[in-house]
N, C-alpha and C positions, 0 to 999 in steps of 0.2 A: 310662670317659669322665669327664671333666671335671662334676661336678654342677652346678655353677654357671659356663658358660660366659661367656664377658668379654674385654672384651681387659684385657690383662696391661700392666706397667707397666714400661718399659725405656729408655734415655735416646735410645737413636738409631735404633728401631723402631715400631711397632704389630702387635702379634701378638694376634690371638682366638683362646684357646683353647677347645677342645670345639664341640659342635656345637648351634647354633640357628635350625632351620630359619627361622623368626618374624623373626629377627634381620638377615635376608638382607638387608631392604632397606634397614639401616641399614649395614650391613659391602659392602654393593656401590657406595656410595657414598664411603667412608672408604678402601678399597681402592681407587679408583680412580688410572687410570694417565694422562699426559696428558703432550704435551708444548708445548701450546696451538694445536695441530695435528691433531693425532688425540687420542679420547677415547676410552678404553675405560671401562666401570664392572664394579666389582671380582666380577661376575657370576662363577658356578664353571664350569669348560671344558665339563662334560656337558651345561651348554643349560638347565637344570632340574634343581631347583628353583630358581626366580629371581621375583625382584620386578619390578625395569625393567630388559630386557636393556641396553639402552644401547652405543651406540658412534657417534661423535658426531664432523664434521669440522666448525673452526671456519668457519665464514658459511655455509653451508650448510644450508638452509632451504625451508620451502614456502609460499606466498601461500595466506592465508584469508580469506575476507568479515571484515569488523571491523564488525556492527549497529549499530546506534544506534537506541534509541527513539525521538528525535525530531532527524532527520539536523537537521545546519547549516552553514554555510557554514565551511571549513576544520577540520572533522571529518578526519580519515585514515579513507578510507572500505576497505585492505588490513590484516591483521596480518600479521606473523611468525613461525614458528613452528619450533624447530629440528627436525630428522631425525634421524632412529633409524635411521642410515644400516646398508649390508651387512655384518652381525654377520660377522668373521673368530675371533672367540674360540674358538670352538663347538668341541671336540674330545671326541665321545661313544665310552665305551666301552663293549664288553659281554665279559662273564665269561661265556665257555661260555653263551652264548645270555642271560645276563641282564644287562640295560643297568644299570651304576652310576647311582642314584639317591639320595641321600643321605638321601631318605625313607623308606627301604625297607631293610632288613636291622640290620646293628649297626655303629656307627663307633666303633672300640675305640681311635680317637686322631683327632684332628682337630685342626690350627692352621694359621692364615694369617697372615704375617707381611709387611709391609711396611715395609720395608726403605729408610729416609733418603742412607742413603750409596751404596746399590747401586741406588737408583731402581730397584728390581724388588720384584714381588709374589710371594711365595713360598707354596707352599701343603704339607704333609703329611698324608695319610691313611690308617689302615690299618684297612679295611673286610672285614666277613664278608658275603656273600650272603644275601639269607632263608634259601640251600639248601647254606651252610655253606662257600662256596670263602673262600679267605681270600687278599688280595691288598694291596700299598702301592702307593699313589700318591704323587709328588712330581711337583709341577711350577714355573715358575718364568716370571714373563713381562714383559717390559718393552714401556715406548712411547720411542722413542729420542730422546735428545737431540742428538745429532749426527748423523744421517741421520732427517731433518724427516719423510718418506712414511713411514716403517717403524715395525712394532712384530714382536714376535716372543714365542713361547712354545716351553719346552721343558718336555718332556712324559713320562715313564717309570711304567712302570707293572712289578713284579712279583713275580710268583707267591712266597706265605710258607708253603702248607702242600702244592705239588705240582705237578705239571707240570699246564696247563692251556690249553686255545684265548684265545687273545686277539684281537678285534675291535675296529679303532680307526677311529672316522668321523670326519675334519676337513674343516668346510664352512664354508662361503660361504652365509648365509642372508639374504635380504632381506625386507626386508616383516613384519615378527612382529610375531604380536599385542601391543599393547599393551592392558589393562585401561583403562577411564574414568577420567577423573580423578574426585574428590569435593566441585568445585564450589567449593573452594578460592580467590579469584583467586592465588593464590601460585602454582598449580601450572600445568602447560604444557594446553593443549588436543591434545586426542590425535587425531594423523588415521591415517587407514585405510587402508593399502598405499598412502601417496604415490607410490612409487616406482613407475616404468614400464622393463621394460626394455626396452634396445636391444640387449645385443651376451652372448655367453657362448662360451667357448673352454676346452679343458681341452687335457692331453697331459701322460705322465708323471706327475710328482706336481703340474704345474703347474694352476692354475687362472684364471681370469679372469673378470669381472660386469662390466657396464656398464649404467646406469641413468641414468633422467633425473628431476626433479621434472617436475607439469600443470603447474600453475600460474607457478612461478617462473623456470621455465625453465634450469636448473640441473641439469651434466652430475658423472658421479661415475664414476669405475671403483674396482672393489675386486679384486687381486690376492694368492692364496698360491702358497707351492714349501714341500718337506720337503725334509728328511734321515731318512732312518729306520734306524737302526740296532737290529738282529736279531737273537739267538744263533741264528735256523734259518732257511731258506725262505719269504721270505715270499708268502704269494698278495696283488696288488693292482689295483684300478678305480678309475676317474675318469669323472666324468661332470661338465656344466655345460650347466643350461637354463633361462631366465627367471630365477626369482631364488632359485635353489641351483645350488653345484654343490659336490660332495664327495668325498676320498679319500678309500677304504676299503683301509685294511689289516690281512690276518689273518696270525697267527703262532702255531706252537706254543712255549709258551714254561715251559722247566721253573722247578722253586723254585731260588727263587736268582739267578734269569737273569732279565734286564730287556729289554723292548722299550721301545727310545727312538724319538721323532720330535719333531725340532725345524722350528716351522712358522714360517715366515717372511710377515709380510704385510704389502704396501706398498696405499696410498690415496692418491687424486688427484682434485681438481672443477674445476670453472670453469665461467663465466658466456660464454664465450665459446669457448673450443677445443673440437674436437670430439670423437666417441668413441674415432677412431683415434688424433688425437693425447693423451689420457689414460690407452688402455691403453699407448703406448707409454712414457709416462710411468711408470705401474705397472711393466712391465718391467723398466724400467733402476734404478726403486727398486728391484725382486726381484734383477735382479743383481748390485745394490751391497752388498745384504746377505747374500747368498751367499756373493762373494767377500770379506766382511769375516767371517762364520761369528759362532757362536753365542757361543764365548770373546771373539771378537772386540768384541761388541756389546755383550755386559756389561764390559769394559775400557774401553771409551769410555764406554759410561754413567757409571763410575765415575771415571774422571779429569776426567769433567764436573762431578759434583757434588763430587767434592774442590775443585776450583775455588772453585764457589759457597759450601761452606761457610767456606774459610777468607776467604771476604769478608762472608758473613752471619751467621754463629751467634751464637747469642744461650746463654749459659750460669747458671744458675740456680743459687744453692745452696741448697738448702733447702726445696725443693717437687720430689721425684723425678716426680710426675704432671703436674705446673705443663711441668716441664721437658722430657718429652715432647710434650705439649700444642703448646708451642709452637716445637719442632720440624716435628710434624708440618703445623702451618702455615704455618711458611717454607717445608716443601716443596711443597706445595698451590699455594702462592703461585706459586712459580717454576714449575710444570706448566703452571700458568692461563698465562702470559705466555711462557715461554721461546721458544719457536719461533710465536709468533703471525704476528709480519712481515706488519703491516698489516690485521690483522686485530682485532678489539673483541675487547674481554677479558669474557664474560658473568659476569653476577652469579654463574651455580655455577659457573662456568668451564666446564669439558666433564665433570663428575660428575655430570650431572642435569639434567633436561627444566625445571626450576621457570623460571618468568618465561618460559617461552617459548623460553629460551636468548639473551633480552634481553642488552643490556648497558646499565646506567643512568651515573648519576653516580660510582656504588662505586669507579669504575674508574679517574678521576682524583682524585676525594678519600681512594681510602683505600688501592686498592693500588699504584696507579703512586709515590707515598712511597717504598714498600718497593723497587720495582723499582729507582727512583730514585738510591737509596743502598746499592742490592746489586748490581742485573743491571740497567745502567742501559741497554744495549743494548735489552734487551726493554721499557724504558719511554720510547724512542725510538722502535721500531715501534707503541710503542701509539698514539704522540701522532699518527705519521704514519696509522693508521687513521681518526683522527680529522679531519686537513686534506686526506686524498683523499675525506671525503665534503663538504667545504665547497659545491660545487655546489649538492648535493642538501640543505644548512642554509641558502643564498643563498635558495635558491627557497623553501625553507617562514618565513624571515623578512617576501619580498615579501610571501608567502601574508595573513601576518598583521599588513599595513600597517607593516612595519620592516624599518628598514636593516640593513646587514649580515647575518650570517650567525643563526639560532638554530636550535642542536641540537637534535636531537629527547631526550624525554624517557626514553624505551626505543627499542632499536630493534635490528638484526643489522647489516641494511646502510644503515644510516645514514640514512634515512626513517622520519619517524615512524610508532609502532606504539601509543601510548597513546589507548584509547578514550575515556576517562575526564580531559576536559580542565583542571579545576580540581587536580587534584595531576597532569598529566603538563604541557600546553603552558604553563599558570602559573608552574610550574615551570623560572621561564627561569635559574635561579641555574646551572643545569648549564654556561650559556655563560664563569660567571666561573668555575667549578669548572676547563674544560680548560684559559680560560688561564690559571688556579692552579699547574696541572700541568704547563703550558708553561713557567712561570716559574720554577719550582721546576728543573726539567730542566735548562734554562738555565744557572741558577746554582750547580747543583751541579756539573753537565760541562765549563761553559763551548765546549762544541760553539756552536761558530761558524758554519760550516755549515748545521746545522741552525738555529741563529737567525736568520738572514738569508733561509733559503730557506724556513724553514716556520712558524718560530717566529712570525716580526714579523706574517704574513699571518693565522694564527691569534688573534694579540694585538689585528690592527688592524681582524679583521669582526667579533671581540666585541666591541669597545671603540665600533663604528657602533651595533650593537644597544644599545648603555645607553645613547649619544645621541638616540636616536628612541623608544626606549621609555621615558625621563624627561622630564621637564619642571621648569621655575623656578615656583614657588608666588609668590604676591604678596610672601611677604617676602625674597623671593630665593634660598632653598633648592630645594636639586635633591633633587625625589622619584621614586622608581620606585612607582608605587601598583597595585593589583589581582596582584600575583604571590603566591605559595606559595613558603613558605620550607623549607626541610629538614624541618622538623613537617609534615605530612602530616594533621594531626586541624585544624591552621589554615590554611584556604586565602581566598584571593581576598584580602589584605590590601594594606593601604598600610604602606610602609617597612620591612618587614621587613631584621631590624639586618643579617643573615648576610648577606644578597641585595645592600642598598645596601655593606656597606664591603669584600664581596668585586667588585663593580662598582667602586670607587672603587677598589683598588689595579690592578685591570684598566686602567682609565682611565689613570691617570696613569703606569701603566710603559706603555703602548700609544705614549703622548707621547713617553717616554723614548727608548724602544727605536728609534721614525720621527726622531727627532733623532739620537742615534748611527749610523743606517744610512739618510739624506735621499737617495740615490741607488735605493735597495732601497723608501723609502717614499714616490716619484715614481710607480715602475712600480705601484705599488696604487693609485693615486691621492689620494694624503695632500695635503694643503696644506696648509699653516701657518697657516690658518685652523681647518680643522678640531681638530688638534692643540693651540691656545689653547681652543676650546670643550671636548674631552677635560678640558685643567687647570681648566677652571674650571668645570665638572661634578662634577670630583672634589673641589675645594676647596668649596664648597655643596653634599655628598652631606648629606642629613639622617641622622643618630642620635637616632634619640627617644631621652628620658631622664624615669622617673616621680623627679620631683623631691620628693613627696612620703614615697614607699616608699624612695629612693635607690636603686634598680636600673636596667635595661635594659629597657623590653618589648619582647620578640622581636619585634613587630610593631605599629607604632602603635595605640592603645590596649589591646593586650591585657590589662594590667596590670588593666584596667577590666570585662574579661567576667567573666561570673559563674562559681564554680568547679566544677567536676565533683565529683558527691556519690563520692567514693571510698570513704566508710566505707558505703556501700551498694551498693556493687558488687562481687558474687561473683568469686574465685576464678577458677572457671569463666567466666568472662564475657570472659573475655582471650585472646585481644587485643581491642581494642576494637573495631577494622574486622568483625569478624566476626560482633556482635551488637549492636552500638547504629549507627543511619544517624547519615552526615557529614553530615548537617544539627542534629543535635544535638551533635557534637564540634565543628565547625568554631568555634560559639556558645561553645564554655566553654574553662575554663583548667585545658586538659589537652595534656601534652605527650606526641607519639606517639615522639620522639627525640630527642637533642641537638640544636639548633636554634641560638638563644644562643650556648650552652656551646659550641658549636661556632666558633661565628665568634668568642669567646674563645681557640679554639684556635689557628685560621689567622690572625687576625688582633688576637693579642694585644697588639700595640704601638699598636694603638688604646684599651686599658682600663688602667685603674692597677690597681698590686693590690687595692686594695680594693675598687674595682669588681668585681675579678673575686671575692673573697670573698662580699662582697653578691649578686651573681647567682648563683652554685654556690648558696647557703644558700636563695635562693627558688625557684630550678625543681629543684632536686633533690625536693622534696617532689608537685612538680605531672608529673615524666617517668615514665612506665609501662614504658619500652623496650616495645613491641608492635613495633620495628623490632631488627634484629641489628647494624643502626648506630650504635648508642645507645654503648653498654657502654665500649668501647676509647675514645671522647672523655671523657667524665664518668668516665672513670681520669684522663684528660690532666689534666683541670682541678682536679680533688679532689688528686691528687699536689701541682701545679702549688700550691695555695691551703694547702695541708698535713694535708689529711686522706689521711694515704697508707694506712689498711688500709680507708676503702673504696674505695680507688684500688687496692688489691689484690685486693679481692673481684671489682671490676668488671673486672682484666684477667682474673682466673679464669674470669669469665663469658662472655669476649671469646673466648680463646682453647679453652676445654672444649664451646663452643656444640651443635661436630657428636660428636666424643665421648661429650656426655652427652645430647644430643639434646636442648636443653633448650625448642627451640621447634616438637620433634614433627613436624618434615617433613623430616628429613632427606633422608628416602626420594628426595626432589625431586634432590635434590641440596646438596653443601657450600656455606656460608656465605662465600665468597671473602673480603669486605668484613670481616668479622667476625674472619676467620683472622690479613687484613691487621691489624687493628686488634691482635691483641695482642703486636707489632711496637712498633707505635706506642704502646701502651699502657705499654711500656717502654723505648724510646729516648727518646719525646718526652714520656713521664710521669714515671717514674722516674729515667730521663737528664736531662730537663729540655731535649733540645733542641728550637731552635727556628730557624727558615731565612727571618728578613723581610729582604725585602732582598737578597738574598744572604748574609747575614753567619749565620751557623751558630752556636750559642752552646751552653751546658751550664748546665744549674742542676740538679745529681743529690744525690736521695737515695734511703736503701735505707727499704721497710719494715719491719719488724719479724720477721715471717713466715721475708723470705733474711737469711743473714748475707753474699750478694754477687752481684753480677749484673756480666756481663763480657758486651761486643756490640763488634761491629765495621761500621764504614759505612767507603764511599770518600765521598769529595768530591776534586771536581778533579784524579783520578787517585793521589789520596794514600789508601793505606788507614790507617784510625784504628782505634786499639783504644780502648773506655774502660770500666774499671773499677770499680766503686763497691762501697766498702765503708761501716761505722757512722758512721766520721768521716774520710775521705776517698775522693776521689776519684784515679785514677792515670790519666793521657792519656799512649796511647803512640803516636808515628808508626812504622809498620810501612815502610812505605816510600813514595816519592814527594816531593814538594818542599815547601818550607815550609807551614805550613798557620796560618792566624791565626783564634783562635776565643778564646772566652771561657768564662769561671770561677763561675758565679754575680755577673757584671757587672764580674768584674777580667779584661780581656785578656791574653791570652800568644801564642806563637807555638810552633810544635814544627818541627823539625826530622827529618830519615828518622832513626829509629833515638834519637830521644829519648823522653826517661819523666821526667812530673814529677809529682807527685802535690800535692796540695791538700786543705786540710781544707775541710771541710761545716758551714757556717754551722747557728747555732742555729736552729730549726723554733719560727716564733710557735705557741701553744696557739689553736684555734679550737672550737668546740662543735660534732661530728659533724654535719651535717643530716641530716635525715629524709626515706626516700622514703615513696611514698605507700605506703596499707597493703596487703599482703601482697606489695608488688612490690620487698623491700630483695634488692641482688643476697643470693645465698648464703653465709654467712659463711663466708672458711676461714680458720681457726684452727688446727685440726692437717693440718694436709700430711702425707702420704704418706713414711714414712719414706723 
């Protein structure tokens, strides 16, 4: 064995080698398989040893009490909480009466590898018995891209030092224990055999589960079939009852010779059909992968993700770990969203119970970007997740004496779930965030379609909400006061900068968009009254400005709180939410994440540069990141202002987050937002671009660390390569129709199959700032050969 187990460093994998039992709950997480449909977590087939079994359908959930110490009026008195639906992983074997157990005997080889390009989880292990049989396993298991119910595992197992009995049980398990959480709020609340069943059917190698949630009323079937391939006779049983049902097959099997079973398993819910119409749904998923077969499934996988990478990857030279890194998060990325179709994209995506299996704001500010400009299909479904719950945002706006629509601040199915109303319903900046994402979508597709039928309706009940929740101040300025801005340690403020001038681009494209489609902004009920007060909402949105300091305060007077004693705060003591009360953070000047820095990011055509130097230089000293949203902006900006190696440390830390485990729960599940962000941290950091407006721009440079970074986006059906080396840049159109973008602020145009390259202006000298003490991201300095 491997003495020091790890994963290994490879440009288009993740493989751990050796064996660490400990380790499980971080490798069942990072292995995870998904196709934002079904969830499996990268659990081993024998069942145990494991962490959080996990296997996870997107919306799919159970209704909790939500307490309150002191109820009040438009409290959300339900939670959410997602389901540890019917584990189909599960395939236990026994050697001559003794159950593989990875705890028990000697594993004389052990690695698992996942696999970028093959979108499969691969496993090797060649195991001795306490009582000396000696045996290899391989297995291999995918969640599919292109047959949306399916996932599938193949499975071989054999004999290295003799002929020997082989027993193999593949089940259907519902209902497993989960362990407590640790009282965390980060992590999910754990409930105890949600599931009830209704229906169990077997025959052949076939099997079938049907279940329902108490409370939410939420139907689910889970279905397997084999193939088992033998060198002898095999003896086989099936059974299915309440919530197992399991093939068992035994085989003698000499050295040498291998018993295979390839297990195919399709999943199905809804809110509304019933058990018979879902197993039949299960079926016709089990027969589509049947007759599509084992080669067949890993063939589509794989011309799937050839696809996506030659529209996504992002190539590094010069950081071989860097470079995996963030791979492995553009695939993360696309599991989370590929096949969602109307479905929320949660903060772990489907690796992990954390937040509940929430989805917050992450979802339009950091990963629909990515999708945006890779797999813009899947950031299409995300946005329409978002405008089939507009009902259910209508009524909780009423709820809270405002027009139009306001999203809930966490949620599965689109009703709010946050107990905690100063950082969740304060938090109304989520409403400009979707139509950020709206906008964005928009102008990078130019999907017409979709901006007429769902875009403008999205644009025009956020753009109601910041007309009813502002008001004109005596001197005539339009303020939004008492909301929560991105900072999470500052709540209940007036003006906050991110909240008002992401509401102000909201506003005035809402005008825009009812004026180009006056037919489409009749049926909503638009009038040209309303659309004058939009503009002139937005043109009096207040920007505080400390005239004295020349900065920004993120939020009217902050500038003025007293500062958080940092040099006296342990180590230990962080994150901050976990040991000091938000009545003491909310009072000082301490930042829990980008904030500012952020609305520098999204909305940088509001700041001069040296506005934006001046603000990098004073919150970078006062942000702690206690949030995993922090890192990937405060690259943007630090690139953007010319401090590019901590603009490189900070995407190291964007992108290594679940790898190095750096905020200690992975176990929860992956950092989706965080993965996103080291995307972002080099397209829109490094790359320099930037999308106001519609108009897409470049301003790139390298830092020191790579000597070249090579990424590809679409916009408007054209794919872009852009290159960047010491002293230029190379823009190449791959194909699709002209494209007009810009240079560092000289326009050009490209044409399909042009290449021009440009040199990289001198980088003004600025004096590094400083964060606060013992929180500077990690220096990396030497990269990984």
């Amino acid at each position: 064995m491997n003495p020091q187990p790890g994963y290994q460093v490879a440009p288009w994998e993740l493989c751990w080698r050796g064996l660490d039992v400990e380790a499980l709950e971080q490798t069942e997480s990072t292995f995870a398989l998904s196709n934002g449909h079904i969830g499996l977590r990268g659990s081993l087939e024998e069942g145990e040893p494991r962490s959080i079994p996990g296997t996870y359908l997107n919306g799919f959930f159970e209704r909790r009490p939500l307490p309150h110490a002191e109820p009040a009026y438009g409290y959300p008195e339900d939670g959410q909480t997602v389901v540890n639906v019917t584990d189909g992983k599960i395939i236990r074997l026994l050697v001559v009466d003794e159950p593989l157990d990875m705890r028990y005997g000697t594993a004389l080889d052990h690695y698992r590898v996942l696999d970028f390009r093959s979108g499969t989880l691969r496993r090797r292990t060649e195991w001795v018995s306490p009582t000396g049989r000696h045996i290899l396993i391989t297995s291999e298991r995918l969640v599919s891209f292109t047959q949306r119910a399916v996932a599938a595992i193949h499975y071989e197992v054999e004999p290295l030092d003799g002929p020997m009995q082989l027993v193999l049980q593949s089940d259907l398990l519902a209902n497993e224990p989960i362990e407590p959480s640790n009282g965390d709020p980060r992590t999910a609340a754990v409930l105890q055999a949600p599931l009830v069943a209704d229906f169990a059917a077997s025959k052949g190698f076939w099997a079938v589960l049907a279940h329902h949630t108490r409370n939410s009323g939420l139907r689910m079937a889970a279905g397997m079939d084999h193939e088992v391939d033998a060198p002898s006779t095999i003896e086989t049983g099936i059974e299915a009852d309440g919530d197992l049902a399991r093939l068992t097959v035994a085989a003698d099997v000499g050295k040498g010779e291998r018993l295979r079973i390839t297990k195919y398993l399709a999943y199905g819910w809804s809110s509304q059909r019933s058990t018979p119409a879902l197993r039949s749904q299960v079926d016709a998923a089990l027969a589509g992968a049947r007759q599509t077969g084992w080669q067949g499934l890993l063939d589509e996988q794989r011309a799937y993700l050839d696809d996506f990478w030659a529209c996504a990857d992002i190539e590094l030279e010069g950081d071989a770990e860097l470079q995996q890194a963030v791979r492995f998060a553009l695939f993360h990325v696309l599991q989370a969203g590929a096949r969602g179709e109307t479905r929320a994209i949660p903060a772990r995506g489907l690796t992990g119970p954390g937040y509940d299996g929430h989805a917050f704001w992450d979802t339009e500010t950091f990963i629909l970007p990515v999708l945006t400009y890779t797999v813009p299909d899947a950031a299409r479904n995300a946005l329409l997740w978002r405008h089939s719950t507009l009902d259910k945002a209508r009524r909780r706006a009423e709820q809270l004496s405002l027009a139009g629509a306001a999203f809930p601040w966490r949620s599965i199915n689109g009703e709010e779930c946050s107990g905690y109303w100063p950082a969740g319903t304060a938090a109304v900046h989520i409403n400009a965030d979707v139509a950020d994402a709206t906008l964005r979508y928009i102008w990078a597709t130019g999907d017409k379609e979709f901006e007429v039928e769902h875009g403008l309706e999205l644009l025009v009940e956020t753009a109601r909400l910041w007309a009813s929740l502002g008001h004109r101040d005596s001197h005539g300025g339009f303020r939004i006061d008492g909301v929560t801005g991105p900072d999470e340690y500052t709540a209940l403020q007036d003006n906050n900068i991110y909240t008002n001038l992401m509401a102000q681009r909201n506003l005035r494209e809402a005008a825009l968009l009812c004026e180009k489609h006056p037919e489409r902004a009749r049926e909503l009920g638009v009038e040209d009254e309303e659309i004058e007060e939009w503009k002139d909402a937005a043109e009096r949105m207040m920007v505080p400005y400390d005239t004295s300091l020349q900065v920004h305060p993120q939020s009217e007077g902050f500038t003025d709180h007293a500062a958080w004693d940092f040099a006296n705060t342990p180590p230990e003591k962080y994150p901050l939410l976990l040991h000091y009360p938000y009545f003491d953070l909310y009072r000082k000047q301490v930042v829990k994440q980008a904030d500012l820095v952020l609305a520098m990011h999204l909305r940088g055509d509001a700041f001069t540069t040296e506005q934006k130097a001046r603000n990098v230089a004073y919150y970078e000293p006062l942000t702690v990141r206690d949030s995993s949203l922090s890192a990937c902006t405060q690259a943007v900006l630090a690139a953007e202002v010319g401090h590019l190696d901590l603009a490189y440390d900070y995407l190291a830390e964007s992108a290594l987050i679940d790898l190095h485990d750096t905020h200690h729960n992975v176990r929860n599940g992956l950092h989706l937002a965080s993965l996103a962000g080291a995307w972002i941290a080099i397209v829109a950091g490094f790359g320099g671009m930037r999308d106001h407006g519609g108009t897409i721009t470049f301003a790139p440079r390298l830092p020191d660390e790579l000597t070249g970074i090579r990424f590809r986006m679409t916009i408007l059906d054209s794919r872009l390569q852009v290159q960047i080396r010491k002293d230029e840049a190379i823009y190449q159109l791959l194909e699709g129709g002209t494209l007009r973008t810009a240079h560092h602020g000289k326009p050009f145009s490209l044409s399909a199959g042009d290449v021009v390259a440009y040199p990289i202006p001198p980088l003004r000298p600025r004096p590094r700032p400083h964060s606060p003490p013992g929180r500077a991201p990690t220096p990396r300095r030497h990269p990984t050969p």
